[in-house]
Each structure stands twice: as structure tokens, then as C-alpha cells.
Jmol script that loads the backbone (N, CA, C; Angstrom):
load data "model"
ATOM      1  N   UNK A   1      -8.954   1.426  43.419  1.00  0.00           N
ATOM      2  CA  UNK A   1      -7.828   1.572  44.320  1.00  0.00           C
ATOM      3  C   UNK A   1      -7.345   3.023  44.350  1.00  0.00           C
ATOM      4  N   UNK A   2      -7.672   3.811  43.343  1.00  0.00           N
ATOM      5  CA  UNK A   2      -6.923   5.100  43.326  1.00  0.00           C
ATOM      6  C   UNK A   2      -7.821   5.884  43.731  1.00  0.00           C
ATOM      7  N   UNK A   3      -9.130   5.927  43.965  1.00  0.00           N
ATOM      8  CA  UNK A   3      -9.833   6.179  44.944  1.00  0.00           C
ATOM      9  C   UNK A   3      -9.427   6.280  46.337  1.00  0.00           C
ATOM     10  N   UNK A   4      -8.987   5.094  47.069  1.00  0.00           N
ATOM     11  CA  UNK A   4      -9.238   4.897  48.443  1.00  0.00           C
ATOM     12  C   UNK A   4      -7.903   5.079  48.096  1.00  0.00           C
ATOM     13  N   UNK A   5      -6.867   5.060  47.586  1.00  0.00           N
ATOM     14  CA  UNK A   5      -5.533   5.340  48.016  1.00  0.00           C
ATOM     15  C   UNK A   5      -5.599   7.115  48.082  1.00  0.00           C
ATOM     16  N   UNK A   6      -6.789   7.829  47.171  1.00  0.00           N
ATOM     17  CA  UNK A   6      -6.888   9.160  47.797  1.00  0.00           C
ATOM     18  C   UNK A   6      -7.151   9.583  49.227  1.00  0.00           C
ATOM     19  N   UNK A   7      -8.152   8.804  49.372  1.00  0.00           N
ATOM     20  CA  UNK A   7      -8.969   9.213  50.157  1.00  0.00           C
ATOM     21  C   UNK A   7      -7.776   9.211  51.862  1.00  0.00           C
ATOM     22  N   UNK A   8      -7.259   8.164  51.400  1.00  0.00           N
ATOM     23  CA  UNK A   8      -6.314   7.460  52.523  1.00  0.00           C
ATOM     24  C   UNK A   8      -5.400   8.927  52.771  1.00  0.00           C
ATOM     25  N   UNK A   9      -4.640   9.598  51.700  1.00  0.00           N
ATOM     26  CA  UNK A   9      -3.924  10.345  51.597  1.00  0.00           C
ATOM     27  C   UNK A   9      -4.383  11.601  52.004  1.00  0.00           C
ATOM     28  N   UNK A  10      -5.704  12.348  51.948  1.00  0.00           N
ATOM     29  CA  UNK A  10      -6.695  13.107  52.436  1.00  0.00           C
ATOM     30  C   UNK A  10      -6.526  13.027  53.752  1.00  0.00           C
ATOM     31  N   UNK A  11      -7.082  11.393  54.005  1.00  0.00           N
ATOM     32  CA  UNK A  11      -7.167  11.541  55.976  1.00  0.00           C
ATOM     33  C   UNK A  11      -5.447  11.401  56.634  1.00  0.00           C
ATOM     34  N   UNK A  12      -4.695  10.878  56.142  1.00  0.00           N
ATOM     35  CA  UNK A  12      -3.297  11.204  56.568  1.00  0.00           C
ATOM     36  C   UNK A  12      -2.864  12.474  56.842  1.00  0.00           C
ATOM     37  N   UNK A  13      -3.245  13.354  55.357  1.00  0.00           N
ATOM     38  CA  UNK A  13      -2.492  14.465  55.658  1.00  0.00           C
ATOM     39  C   UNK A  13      -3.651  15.607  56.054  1.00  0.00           C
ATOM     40  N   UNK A  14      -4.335  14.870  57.370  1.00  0.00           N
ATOM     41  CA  UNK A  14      -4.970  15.504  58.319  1.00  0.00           C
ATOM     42  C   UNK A  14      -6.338  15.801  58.040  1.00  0.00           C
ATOM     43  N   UNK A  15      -7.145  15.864  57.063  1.00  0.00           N
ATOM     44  CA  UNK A  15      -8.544  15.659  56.871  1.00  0.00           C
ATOM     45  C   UNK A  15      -8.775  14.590  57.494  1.00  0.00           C
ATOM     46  N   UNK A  16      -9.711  15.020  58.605  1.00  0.00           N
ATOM     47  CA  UNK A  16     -10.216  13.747  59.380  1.00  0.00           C
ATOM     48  C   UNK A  16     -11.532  13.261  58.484  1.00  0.00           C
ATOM     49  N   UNK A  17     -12.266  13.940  57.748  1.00  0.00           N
ATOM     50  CA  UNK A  17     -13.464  13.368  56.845  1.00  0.00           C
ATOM     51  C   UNK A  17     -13.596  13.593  55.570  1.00  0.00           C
ATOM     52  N   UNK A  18     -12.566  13.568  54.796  1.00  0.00           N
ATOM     53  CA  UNK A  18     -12.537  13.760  53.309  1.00  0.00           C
ATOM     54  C   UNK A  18     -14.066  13.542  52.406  1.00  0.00           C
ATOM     55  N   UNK A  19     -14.114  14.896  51.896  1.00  0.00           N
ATOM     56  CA  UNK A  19     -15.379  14.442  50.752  1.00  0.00           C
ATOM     57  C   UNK A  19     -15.229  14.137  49.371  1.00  0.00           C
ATOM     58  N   UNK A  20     -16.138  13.532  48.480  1.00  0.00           N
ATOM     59  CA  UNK A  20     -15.564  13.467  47.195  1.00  0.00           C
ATOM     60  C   UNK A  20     -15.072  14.454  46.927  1.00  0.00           C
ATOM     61  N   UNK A  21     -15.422  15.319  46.663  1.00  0.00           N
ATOM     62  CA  UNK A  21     -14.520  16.632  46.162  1.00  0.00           C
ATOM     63  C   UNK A  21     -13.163  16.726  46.441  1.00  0.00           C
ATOM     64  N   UNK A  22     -12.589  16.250  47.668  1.00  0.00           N
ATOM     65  CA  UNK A  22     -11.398  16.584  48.019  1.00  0.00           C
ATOM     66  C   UNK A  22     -10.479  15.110  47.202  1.00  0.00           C
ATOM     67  N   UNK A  23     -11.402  14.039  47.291  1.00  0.00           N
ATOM     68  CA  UNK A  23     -11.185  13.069  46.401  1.00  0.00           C
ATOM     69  C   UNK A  23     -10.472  13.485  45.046  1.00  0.00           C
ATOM     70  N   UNK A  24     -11.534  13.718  44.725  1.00  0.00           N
ATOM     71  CA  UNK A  24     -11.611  14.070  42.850  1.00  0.00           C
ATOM     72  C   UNK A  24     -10.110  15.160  43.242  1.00  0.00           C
ATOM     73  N   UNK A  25     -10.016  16.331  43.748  1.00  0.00           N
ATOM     74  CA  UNK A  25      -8.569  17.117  43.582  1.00  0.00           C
ATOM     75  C   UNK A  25      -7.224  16.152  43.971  1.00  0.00           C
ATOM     76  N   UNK A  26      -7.546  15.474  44.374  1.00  0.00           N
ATOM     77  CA  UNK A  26      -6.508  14.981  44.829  1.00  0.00           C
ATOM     78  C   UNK A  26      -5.921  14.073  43.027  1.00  0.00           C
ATOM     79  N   UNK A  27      -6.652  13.291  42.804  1.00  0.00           N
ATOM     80  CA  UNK A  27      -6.452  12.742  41.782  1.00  0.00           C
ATOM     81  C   UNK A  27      -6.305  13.072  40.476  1.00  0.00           C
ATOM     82  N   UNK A  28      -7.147  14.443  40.216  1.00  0.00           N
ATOM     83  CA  UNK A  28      -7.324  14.923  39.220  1.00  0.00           C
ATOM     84  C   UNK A  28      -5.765  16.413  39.264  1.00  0.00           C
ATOM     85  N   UNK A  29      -5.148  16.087  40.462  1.00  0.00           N
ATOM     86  CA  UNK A  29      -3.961  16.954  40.783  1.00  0.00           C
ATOM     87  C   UNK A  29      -2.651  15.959  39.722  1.00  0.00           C
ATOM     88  N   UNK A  30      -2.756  14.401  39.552  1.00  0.00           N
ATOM     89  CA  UNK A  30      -2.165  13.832  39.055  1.00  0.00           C
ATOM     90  C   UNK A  30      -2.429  13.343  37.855  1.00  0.00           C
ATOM     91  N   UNK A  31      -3.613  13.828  37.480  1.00  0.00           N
ATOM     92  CA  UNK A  31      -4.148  13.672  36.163  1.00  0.00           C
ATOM     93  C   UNK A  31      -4.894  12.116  35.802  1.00  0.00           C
ATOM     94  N   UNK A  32      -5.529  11.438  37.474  1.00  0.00           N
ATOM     95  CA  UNK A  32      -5.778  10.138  36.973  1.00  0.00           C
ATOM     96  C   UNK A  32      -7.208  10.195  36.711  1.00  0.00           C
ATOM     97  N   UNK A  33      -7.901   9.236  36.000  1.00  0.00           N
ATOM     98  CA  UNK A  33      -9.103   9.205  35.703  1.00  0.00           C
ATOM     99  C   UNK A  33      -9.917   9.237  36.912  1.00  0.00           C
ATOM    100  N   UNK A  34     -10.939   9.485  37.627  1.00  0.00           N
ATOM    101  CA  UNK A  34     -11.954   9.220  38.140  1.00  0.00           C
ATOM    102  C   UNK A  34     -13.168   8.549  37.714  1.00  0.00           C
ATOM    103  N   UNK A  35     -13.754   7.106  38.365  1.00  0.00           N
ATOM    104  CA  UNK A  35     -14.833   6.521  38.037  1.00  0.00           C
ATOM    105  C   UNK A  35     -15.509   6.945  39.370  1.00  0.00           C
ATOM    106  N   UNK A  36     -17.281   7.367  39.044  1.00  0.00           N
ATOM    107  CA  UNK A  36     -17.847   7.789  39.937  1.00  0.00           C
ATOM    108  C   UNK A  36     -18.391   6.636  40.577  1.00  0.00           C
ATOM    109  N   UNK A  37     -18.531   5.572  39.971  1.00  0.00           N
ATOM    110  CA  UNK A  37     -18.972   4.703  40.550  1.00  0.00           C
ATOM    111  C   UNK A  37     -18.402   4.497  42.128  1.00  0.00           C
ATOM    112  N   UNK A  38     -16.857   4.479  41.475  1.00  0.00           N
ATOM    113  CA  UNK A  38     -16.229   3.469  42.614  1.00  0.00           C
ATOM    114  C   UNK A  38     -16.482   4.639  43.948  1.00  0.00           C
ATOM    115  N   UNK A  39     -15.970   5.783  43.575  1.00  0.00           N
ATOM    116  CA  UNK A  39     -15.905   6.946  44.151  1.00  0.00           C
ATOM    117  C   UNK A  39     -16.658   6.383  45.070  1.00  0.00           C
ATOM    118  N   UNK A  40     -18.254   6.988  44.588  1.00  0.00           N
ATOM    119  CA  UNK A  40     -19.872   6.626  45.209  1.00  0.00           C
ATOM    120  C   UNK A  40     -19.863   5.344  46.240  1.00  0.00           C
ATOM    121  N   UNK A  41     -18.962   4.212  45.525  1.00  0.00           N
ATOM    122  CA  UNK A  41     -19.236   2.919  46.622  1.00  0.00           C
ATOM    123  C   UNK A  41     -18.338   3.219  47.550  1.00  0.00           C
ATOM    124  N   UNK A  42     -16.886   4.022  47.687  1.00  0.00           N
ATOM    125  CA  UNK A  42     -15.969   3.482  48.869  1.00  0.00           C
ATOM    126  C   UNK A  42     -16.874   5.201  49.449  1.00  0.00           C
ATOM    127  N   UNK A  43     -18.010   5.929  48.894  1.00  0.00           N
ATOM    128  CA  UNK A  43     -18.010   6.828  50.024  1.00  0.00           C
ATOM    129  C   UNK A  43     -19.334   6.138  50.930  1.00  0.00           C
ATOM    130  N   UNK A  44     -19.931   5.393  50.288  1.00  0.00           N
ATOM    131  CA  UNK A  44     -20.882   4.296  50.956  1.00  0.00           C
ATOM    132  C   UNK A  44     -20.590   3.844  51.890  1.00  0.00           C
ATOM    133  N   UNK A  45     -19.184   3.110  51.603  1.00  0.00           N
ATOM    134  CA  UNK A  45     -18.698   1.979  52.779  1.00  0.00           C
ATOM    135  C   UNK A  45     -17.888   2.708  53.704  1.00  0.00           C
ATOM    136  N   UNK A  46     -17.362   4.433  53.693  1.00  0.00           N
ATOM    137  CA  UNK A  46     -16.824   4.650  55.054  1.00  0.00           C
ATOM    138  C   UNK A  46     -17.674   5.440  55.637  1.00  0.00           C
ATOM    139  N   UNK A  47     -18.934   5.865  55.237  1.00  0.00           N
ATOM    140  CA  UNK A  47     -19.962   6.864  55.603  1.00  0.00           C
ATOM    141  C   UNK A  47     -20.301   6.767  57.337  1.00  0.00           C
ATOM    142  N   UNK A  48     -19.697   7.227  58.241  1.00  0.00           N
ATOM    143  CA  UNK A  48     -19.781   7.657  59.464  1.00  0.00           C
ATOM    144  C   UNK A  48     -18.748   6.346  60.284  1.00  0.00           C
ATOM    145  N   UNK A  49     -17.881   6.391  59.651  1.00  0.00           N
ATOM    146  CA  UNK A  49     -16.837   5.275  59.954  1.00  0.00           C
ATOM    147  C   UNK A  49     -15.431   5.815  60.280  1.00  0.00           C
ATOM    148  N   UNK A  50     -14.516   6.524  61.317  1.00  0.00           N
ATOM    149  CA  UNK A  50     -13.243   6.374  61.622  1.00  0.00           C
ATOM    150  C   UNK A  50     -12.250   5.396  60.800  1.00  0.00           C
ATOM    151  N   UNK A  51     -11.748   6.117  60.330  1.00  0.00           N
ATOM    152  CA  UNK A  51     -10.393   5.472  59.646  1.00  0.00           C
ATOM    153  C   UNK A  51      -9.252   4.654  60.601  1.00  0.00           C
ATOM    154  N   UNK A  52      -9.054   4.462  61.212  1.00  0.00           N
ATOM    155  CA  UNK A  52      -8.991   3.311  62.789  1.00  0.00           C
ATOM    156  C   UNK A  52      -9.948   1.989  62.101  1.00  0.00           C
ATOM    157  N   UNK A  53     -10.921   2.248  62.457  1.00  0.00           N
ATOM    158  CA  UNK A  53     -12.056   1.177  62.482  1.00  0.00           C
ATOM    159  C   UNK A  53     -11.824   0.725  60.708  1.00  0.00           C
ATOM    160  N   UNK A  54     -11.924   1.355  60.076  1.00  0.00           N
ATOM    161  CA  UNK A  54     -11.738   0.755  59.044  1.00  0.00           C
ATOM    162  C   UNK A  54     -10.474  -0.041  58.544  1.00  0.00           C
ATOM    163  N   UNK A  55      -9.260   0.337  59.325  1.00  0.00           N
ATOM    164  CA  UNK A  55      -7.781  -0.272  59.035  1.00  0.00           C
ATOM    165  C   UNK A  55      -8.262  -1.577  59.886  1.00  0.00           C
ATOM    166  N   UNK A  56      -8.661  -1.272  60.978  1.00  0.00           N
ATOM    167  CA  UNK A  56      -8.700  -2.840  61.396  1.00  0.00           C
ATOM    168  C   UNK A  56      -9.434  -3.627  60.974  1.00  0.00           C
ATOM    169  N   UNK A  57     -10.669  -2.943  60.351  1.00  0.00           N
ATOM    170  CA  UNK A  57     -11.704  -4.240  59.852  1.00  0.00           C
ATOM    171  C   UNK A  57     -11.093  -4.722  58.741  1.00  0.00           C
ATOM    172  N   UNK A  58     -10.091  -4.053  57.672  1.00  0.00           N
ATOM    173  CA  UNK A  58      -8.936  -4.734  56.770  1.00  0.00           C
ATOM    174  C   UNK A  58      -8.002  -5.158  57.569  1.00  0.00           C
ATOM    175  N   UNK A  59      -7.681  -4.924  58.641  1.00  0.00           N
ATOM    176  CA  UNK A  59      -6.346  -6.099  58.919  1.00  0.00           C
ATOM    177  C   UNK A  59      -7.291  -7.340  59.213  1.00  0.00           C
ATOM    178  N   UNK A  60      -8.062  -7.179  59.581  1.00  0.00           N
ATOM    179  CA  UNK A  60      -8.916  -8.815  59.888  1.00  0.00           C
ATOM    180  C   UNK A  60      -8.902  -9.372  59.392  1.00  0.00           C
ATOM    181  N   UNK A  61      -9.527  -8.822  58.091  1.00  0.00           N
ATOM    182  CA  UNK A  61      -9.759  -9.380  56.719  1.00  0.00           C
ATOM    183  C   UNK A  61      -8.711 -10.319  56.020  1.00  0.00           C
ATOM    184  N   UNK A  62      -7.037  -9.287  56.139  1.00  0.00           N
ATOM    185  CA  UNK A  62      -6.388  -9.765  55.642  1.00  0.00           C
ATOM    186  C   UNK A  62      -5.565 -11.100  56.799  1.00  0.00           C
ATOM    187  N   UNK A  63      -5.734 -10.534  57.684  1.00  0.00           N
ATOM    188  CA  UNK A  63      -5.279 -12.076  59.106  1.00  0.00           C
ATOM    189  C   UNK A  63      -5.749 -13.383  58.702  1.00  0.00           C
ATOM    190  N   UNK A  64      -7.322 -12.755  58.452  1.00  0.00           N
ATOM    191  CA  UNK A  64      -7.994 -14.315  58.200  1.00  0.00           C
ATOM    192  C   UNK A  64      -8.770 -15.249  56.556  1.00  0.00           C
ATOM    193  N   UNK A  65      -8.103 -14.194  55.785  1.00  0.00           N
ATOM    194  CA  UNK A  65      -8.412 -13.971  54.585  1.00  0.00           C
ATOM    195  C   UNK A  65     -10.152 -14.056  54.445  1.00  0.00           C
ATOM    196  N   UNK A  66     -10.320 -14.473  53.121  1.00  0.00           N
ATOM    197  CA  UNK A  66     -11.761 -15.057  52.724  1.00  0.00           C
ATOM    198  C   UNK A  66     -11.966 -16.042  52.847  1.00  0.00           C
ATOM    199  N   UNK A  67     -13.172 -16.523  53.464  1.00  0.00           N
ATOM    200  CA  UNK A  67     -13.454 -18.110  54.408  1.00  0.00           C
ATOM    201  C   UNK A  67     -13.665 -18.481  52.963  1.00  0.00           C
ATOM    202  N   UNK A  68     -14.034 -18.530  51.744  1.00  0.00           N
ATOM    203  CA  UNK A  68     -14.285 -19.282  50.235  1.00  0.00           C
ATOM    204  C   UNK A  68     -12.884 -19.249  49.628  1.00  0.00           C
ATOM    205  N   UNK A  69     -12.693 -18.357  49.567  1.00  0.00           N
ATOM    206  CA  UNK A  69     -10.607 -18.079  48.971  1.00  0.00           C
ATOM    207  C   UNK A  69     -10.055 -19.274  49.659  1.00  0.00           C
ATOM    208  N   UNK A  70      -9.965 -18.699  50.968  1.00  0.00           N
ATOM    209  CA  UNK A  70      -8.985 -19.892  51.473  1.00  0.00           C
ATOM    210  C   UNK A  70      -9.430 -21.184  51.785  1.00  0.00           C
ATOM    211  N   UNK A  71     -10.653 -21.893  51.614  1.00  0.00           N
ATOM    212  CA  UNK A  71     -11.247 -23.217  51.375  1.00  0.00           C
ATOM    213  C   UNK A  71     -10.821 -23.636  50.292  1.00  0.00           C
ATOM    214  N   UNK A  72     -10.948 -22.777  48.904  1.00  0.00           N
ATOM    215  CA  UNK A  72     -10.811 -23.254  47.414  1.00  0.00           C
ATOM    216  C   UNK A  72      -8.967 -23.185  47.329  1.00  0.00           C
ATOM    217  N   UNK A  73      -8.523 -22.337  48.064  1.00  0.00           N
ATOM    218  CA  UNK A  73      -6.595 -22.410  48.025  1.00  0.00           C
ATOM    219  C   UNK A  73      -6.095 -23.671  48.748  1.00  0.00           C
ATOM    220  N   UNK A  74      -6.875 -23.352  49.619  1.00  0.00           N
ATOM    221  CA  UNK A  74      -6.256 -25.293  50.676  1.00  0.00           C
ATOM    222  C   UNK A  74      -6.404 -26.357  49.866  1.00  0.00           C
ATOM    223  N   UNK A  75      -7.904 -26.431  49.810  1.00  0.00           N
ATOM    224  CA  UNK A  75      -7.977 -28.049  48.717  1.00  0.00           C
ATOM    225  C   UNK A  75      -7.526 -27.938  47.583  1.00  0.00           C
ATOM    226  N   UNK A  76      -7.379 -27.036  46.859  1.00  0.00           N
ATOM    227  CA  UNK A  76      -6.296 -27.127  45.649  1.00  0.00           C
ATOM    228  C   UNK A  76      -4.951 -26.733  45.615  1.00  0.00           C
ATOM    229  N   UNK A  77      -4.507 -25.921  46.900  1.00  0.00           N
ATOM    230  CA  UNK A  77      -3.454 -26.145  46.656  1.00  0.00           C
ATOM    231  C   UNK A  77      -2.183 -26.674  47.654  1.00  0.00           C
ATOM    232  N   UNK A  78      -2.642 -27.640  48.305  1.00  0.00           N
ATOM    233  CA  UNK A  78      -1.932 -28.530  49.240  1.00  0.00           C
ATOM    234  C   UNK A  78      -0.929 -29.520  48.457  1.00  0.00           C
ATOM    235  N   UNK A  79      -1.767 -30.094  47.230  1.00  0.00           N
ATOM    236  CA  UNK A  79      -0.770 -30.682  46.469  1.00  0.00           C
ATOM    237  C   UNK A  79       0.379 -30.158  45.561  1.00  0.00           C
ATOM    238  N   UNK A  80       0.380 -28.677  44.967  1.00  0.00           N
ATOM    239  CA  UNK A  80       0.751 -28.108  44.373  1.00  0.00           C
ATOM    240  C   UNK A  80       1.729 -27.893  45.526  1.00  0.00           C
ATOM    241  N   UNK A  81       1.368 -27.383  46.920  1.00  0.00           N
ATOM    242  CA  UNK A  81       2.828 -26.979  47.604  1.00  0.00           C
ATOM    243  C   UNK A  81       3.653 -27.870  47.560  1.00  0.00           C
ATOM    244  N   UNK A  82       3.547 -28.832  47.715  1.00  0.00           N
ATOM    245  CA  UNK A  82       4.330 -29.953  47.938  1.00  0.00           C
ATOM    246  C   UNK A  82       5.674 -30.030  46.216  1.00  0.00           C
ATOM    247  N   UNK A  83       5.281 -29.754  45.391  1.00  0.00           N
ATOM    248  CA  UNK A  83       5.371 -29.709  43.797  1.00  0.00           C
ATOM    249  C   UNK A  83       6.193 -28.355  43.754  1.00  0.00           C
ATOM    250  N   UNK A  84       5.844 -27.471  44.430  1.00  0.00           N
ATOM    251  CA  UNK A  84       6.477 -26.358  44.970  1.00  0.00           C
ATOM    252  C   UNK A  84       7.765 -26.220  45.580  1.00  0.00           C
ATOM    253  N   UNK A  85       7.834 -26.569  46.701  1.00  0.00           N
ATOM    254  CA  UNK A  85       8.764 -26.674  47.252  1.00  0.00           C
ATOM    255  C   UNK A  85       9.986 -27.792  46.511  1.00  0.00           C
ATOM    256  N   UNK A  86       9.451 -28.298  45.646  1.00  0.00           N
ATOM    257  CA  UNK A  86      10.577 -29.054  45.563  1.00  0.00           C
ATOM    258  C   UNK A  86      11.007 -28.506  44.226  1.00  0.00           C
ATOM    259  N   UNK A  87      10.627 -27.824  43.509  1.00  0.00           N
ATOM    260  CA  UNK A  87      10.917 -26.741  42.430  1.00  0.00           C
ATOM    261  C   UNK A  87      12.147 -25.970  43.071  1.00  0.00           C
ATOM    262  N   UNK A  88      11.776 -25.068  44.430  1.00  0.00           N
ATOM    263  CA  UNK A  88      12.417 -23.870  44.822  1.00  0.00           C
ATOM    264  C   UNK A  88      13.974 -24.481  45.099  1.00  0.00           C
ATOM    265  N   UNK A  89      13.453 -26.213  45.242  1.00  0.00           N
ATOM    266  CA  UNK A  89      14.588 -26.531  46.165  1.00  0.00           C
ATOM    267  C   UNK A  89      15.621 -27.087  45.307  1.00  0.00           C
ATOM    268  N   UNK A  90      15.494 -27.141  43.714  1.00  0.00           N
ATOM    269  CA  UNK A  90      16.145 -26.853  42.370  1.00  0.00           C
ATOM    270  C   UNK A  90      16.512 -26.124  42.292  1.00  0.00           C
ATOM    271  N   UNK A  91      15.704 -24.696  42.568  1.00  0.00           N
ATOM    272  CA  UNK A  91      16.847 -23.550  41.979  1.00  0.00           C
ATOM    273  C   UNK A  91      17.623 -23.086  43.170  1.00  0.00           C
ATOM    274  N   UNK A  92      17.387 -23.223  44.487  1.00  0.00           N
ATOM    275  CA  UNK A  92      18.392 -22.920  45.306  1.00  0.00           C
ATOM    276  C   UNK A  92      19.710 -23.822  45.079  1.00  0.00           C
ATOM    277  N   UNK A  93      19.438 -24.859  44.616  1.00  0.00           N
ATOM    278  CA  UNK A  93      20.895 -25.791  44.722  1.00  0.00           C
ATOM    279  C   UNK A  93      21.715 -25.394  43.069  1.00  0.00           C
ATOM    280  N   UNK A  94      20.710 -25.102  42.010  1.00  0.00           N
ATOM    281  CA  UNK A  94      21.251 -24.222  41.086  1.00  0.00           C
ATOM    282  C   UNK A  94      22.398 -22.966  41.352  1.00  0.00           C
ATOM    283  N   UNK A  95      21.290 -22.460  42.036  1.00  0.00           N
ATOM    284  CA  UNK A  95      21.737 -20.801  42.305  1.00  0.00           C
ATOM    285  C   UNK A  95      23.224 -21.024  43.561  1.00  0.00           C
ATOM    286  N   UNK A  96      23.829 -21.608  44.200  1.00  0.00           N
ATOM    287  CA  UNK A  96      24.802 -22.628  45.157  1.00  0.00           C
ATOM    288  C   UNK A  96      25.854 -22.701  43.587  1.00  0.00           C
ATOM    289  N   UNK A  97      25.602 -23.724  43.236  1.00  0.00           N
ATOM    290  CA  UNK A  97      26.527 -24.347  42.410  1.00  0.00           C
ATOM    291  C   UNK A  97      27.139 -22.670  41.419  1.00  0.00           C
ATOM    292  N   UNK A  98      26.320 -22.069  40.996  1.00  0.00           N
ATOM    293  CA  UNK A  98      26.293 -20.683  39.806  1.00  0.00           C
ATOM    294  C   UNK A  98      27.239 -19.571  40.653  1.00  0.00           C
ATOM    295  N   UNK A  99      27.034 -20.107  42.066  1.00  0.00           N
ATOM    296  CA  UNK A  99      28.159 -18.979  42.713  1.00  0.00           C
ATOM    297  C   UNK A  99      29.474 -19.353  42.401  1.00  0.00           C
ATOM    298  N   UNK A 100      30.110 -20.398  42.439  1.00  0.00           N
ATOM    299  CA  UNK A 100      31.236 -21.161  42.015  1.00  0.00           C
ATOM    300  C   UNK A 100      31.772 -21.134  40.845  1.00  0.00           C
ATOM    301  N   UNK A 101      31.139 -20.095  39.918  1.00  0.00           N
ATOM    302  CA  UNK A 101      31.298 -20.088  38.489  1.00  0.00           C
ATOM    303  C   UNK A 101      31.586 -18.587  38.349  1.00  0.00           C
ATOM    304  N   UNK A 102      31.804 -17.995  39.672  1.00  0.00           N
ATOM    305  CA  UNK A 102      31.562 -15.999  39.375  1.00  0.00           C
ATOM    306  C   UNK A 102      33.484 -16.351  39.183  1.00  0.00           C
ATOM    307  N   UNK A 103      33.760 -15.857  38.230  1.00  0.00           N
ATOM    308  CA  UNK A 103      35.558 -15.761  37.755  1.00  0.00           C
ATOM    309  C   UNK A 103      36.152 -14.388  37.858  1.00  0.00           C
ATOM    310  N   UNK A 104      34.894 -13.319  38.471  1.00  0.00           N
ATOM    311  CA  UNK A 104      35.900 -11.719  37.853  1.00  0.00           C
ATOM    312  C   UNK A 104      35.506 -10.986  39.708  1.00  0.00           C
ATOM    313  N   UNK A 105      36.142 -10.147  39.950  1.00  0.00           N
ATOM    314  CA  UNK A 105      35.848  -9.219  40.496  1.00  0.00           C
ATOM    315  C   UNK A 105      35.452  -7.538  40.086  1.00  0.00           C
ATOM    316  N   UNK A 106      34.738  -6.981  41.133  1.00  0.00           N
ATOM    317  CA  UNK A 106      34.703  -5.462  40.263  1.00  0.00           C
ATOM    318  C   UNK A 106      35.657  -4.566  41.119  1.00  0.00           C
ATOM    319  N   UNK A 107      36.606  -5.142  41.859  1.00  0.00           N
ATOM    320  CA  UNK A 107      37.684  -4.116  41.725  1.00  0.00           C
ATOM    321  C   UNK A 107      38.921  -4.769  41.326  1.00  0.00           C
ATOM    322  N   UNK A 108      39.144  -5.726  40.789  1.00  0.00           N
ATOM    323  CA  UNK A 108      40.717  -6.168  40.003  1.00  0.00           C
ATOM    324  C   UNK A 108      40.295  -5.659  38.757  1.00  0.00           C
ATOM    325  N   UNK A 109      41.627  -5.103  38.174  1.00  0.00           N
ATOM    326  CA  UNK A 109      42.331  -4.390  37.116  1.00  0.00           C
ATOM    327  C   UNK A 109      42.421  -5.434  36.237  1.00  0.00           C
ATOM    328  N   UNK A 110      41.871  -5.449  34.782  1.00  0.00           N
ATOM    329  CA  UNK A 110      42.196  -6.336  34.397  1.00  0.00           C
ATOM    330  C   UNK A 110      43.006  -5.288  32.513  1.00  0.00           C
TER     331      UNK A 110
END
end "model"
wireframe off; spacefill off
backbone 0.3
color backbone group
């Protein structure tokens, strides 16, 4: 992540094609580690790619999540929402009643 949150920061502040190098200063300006690996893979995956095109192929991503994620979240957790909601709907009637119990103000003199 601290990779592509460079890299991101590179093409923002106007490098339209950031190279590792500008990578590595950027990070190594804050003293964070660099793994070359990751470096190497996110320069793989934007290699002749507009930063446009790449925000949207992540908003997609995130619109429609992962077709396995969200198969394995539905069937397991349809019952749990249900178990859920009726948790939240405890502490909201908690948190109701706990207002009725505030006795001080913070501007009376006491």
C-alpha cells in the first residue's frame, strides 16, 4: 500500500508517469521501508496504463466487489445480519435511556 499510495502522490502532484525511482524518494523522504517486490508488481500492473483508467478499473472493483468474497459473505452472512441488527437495536435503546442519566452541564458553576 505504501507503494501505490506513493506512486498515487507522484501522479497527483503532477508526474504524469512516475518511475520507481521517484517511488523509492518519495518514501524513503519519510523513512518507510521499501519492498522491491511489491514495488516491481504495482510497476507491472500500471505499465502503459493512465491513472483515470486505473481509478476506474478500482471503482468497479469496489461497486461490485469480488464475485467469491461476496458469494462466501451472502451465504454466511445473511443469518448473522439478522443477529446483527438486533444487537445494534440494544445498544441504540441503551444509548436513549443513558441520555436521561447526563445530571451536569459544562457551563453551570458548580
Amino acid at each position: 500500500m505504501r507503494s501505490v499510495a506513493a506512486y498515487l502522490m507522484a501522479t497527483i502532484g503532477g508526474n504524469a508517469s512516475p518511475t520507481k525511482d521517484d517511488v523509492r524518494a518519495i518514501l524513503g523522504a519519510v523513512g518507510a521501508d521499501i519492498d522491491e517486490d511489491k514495488l516491481g508488481y504495482l510497476f507491472d500492473q500500471v505499465a502503459g496504463k493512465d491513472l483515470a483508467e486505473i481509478l476506474a478499473a478500482g471503482s468497479e472493483m469496489l461497486a461490485f466487489g469480488a464475485a467469491p468474497a461476496t458469494a462466501a459473505a451472502t451465504a454466511g452472512g445473511a443469518a448473522a445480519a439478522g443477529e446483527k441488527e438486533e444487537e445494534e437495536e440494544k445498544v441504540e435503546e441503551k444509548e436513549k435511556e443513558g441520555e436521561d442519566d447526563i445530571v451536569f452541564s459544562l457551563f453551570e458553576d458548580e
